[in-house]
C-alpha positions in Angstrom: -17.4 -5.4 19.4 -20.2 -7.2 18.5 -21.3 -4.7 16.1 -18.1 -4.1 14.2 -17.4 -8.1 14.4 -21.0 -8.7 11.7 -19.5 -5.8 9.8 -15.9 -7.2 9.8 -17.5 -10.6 8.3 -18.6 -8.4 5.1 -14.9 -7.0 4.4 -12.8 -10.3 4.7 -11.0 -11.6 2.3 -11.3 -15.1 3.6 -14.6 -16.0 4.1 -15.5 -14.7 7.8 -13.3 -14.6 10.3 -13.0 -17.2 13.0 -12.7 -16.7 16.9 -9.7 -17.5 17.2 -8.4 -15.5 14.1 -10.5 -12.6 16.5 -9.1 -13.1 19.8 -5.5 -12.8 17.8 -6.6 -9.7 16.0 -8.0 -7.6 18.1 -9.6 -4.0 17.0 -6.8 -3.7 14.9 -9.0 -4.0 11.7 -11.3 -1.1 12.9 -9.5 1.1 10.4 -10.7 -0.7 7.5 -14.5 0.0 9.1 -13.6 4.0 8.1 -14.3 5.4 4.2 -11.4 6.8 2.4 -12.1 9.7 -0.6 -8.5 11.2 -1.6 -9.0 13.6 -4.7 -6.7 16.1 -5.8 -7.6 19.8 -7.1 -5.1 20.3 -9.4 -4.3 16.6 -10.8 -4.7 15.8 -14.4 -7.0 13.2 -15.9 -5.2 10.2 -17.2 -5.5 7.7 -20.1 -4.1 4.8 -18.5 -1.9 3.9 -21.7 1.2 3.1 -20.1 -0.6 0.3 -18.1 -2.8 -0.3 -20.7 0.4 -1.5 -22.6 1.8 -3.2 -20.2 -1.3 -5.2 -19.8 -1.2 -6.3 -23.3 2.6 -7.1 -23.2 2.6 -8.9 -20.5 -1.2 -10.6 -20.1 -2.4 -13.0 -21.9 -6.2 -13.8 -23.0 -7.0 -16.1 -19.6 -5.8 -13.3 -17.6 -2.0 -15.0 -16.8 0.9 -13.3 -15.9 4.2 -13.0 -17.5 6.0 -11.5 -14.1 9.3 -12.5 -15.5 9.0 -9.8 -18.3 7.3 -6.9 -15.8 10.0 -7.5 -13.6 12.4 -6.5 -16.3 10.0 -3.8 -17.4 9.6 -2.8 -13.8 10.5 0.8 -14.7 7.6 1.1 -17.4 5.6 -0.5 -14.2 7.2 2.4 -11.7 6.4 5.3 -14.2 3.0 4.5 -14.4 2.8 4.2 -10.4 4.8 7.0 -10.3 1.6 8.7 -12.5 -0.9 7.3 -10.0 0.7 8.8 -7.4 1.2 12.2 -8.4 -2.6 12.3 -10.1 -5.3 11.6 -7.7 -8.7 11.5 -9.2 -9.8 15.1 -9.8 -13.0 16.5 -7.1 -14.7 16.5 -10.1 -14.3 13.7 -12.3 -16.8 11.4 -12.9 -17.6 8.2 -10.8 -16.5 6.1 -14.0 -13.4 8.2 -14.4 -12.8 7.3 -10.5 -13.5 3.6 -10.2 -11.3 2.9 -13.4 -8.1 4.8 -11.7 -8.8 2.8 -8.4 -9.1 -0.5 -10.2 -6.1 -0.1 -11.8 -4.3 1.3 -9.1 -5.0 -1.8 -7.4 -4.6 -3.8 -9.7 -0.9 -2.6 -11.0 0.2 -2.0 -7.2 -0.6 -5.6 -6.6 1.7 -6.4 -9.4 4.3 -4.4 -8.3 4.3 -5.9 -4.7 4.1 -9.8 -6.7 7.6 -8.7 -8.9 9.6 -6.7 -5.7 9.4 -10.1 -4.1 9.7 -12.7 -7.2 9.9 -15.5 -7.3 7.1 -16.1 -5.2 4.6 -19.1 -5.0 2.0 -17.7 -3.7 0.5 -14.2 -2.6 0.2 -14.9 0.9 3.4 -15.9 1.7 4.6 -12.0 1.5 2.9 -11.3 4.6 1.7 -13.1 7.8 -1.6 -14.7 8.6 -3.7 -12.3 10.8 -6.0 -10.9 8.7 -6.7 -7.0 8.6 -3.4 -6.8 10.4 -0.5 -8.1 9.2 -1.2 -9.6 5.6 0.3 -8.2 2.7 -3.0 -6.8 1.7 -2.0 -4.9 4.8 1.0 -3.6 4.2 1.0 0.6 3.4 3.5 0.3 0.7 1.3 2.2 -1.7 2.2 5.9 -2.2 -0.6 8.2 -3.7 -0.8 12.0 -3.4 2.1 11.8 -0.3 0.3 9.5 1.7 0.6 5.6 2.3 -2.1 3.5 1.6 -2.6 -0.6 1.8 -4.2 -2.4 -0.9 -6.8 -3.4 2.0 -7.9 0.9 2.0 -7.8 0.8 -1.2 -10.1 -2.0 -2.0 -12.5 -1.6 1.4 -11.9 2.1 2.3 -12.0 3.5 -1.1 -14.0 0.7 -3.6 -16.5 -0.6 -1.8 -17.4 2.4 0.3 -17.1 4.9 -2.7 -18.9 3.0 -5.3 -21.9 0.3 -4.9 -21.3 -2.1 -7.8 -20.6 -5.8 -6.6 -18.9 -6.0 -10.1 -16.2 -4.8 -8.9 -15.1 -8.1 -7.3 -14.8 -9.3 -10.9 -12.2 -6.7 -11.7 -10.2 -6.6 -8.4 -7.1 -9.0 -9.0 -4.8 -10.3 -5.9 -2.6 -12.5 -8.1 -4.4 -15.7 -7.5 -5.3 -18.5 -9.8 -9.2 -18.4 -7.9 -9.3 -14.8 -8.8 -11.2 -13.1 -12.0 -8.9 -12.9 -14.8 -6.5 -9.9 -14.7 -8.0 -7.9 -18.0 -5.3 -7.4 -20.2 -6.1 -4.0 -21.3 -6.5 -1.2 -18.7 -10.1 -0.2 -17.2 -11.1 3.2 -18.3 -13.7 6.0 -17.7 -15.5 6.1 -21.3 -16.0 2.2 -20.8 -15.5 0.6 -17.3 -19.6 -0.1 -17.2 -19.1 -2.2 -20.3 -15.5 -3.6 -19.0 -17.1 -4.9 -15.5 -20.2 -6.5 -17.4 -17.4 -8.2 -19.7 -15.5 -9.6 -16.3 -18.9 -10.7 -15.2 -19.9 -12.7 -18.1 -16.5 -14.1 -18.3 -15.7 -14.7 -14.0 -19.5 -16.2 -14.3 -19.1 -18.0 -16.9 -15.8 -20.1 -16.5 -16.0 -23.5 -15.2 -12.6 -23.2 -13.1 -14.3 -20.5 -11.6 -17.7 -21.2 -11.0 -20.0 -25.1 -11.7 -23.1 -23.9 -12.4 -24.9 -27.1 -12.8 -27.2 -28.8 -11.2 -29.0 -25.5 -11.2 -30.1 -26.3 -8.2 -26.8 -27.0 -6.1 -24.1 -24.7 -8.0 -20.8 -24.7 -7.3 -19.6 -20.8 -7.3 -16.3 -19.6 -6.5 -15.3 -18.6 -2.5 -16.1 -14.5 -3.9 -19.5 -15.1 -3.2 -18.5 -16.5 0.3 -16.0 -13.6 1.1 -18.9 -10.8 0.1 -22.2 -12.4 0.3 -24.0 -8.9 1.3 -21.9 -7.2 -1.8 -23.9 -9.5 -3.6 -27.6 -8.8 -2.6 -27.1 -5.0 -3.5 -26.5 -3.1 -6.5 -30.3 -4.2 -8.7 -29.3 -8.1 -7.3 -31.5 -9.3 -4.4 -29.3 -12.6 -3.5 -25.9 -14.6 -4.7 -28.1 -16.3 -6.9 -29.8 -13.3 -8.5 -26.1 -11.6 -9.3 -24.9 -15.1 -10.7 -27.9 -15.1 -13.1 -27.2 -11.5 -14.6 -24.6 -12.7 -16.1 -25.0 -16.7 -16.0 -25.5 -18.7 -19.1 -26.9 -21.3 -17.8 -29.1 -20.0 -14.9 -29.2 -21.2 -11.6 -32.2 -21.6 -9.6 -33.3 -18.6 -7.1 -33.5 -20.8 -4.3 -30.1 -23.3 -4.9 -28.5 -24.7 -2.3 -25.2 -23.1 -3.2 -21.5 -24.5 -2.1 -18.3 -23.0 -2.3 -14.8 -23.8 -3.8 -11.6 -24.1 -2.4 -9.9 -20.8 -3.2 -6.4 -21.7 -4.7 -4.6 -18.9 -3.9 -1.5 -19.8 -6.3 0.4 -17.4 -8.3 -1.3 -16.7 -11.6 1.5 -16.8 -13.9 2.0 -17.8 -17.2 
């Protein structure tokens, strides 16, 4: 166990996970530990418009949600879902093509799961507390190509297994105020490179997320915490080097770096 237990610390959500959280656990989060690459032969490549709308409807420019009006529009939501499912990525689409279906995927299942139980304070409370177990991030309520999936395969199994950008945790949304801004236009193919360098400069950039002076004892959001080895891959060498791709102000190399308290309230409008 003690191997899978450093790996386990990379994949939480919550910023390493305590003994106690361990001893209540068990091996149950072993699953997560295994990659995930469904594809479809015959599936058809999609334009994400029907989200993309959606987004723009119901978004606005800080990245709050309007989950009143999906919930009345839940059956433009369901269509779309309904698209996912039936479309897997094709074998041979491109990576881009892939990681902007699985960002949305998770993104637009998350908001699905926030509206089936609204009103709702907070995230967390549609699940229970042992992580990689029983969360709602664990739940398999997810259909996709006639199998059930959790938003914890799709993010760990699928994401980070499949594609080795730690940009990506600027793009994944869990319906928290801490979180990156949910983009209000859909991630595609043709420009999800430019889309996750946008997040970046904006996640980076935001004072609610991330106090980047004194440069030399930053501030930065509980991401970093919850992924620091994300973060020292992918052309960046340490938290401090991915901050200061996209960082206005720069941070020193060597800062003494402390987290914030990750506010996991709703992120609605």
């Amino acid at each position: 166990m003690t191997r899978v237990s450093r790996l386990i610390s990379r994949l939480t959500l919550f910023g390493g996970l305590a003994a106690t959280t361990l001893a209540q656990t068990g091996c149950g989060y072993v699953g997560y530990l295994i990659p995930l690459n469904p594809t479809s032969s015959n599936g058809r490549p999609l334009d994400h418009a029907a989200w993309d709308g959606l987004l723009k409807k119901y978004v606005d420019d800080q990245g709050m949600v309007n989950y009143k009006g999906v919930r009345q529009d839940s059956a433009a939501l369901n269509s779309y879902l309904k698209t996912l499912s039936d479309n897997l990525p094709v074998r041979e689409a491109s990576a881009d093509e892939k990681l902007a279906y699985w960002i949305n995927a998770y993104n637009a299942f998350t908001v699905q799961r926030i509206i089936r139980s609204y009103p709702v304070k907070s995230i967390k409370d549609l699940g229970g507390d042992k992580i990689f177990v029983n969360t709602v991030w664990d739940q398999d309520f997810i259909s996709l190509g006639g199998k059930r999936y959790t938003l914890n395969d799709i993010e760990h199994r699928i994401i980070r297994k499949q594609f080795d950008d730690n940009r990506i945790h600027y793009a994944l949304v869990c319906a928290a105020m801490s979180c990156p801004r949910l983009r209000n236009e859909a991630f595609v193919g043709a420009r999800v490179q430019e889309q996750l360098a946008d997040q970046g400069r904006d996640f980076i950039n935001n004072p609610q997320k991330n106090d980047l002076t004194p440069a030399n004892k930053p501030t930065l959001s509980a991401i970093y915490s919850f992924y620091p080895g994300d973060f020292e891959k992918n052309g960046s060498t340490s938290i401090q080097d991915a901050v200061n791709r996209y960082a206005d102000k720069k941070i020193d190399p060597s800062a003494k770096i402390s987290y914030k308290e990750y506010n996991w309230s709703l992120n609605e409008q």
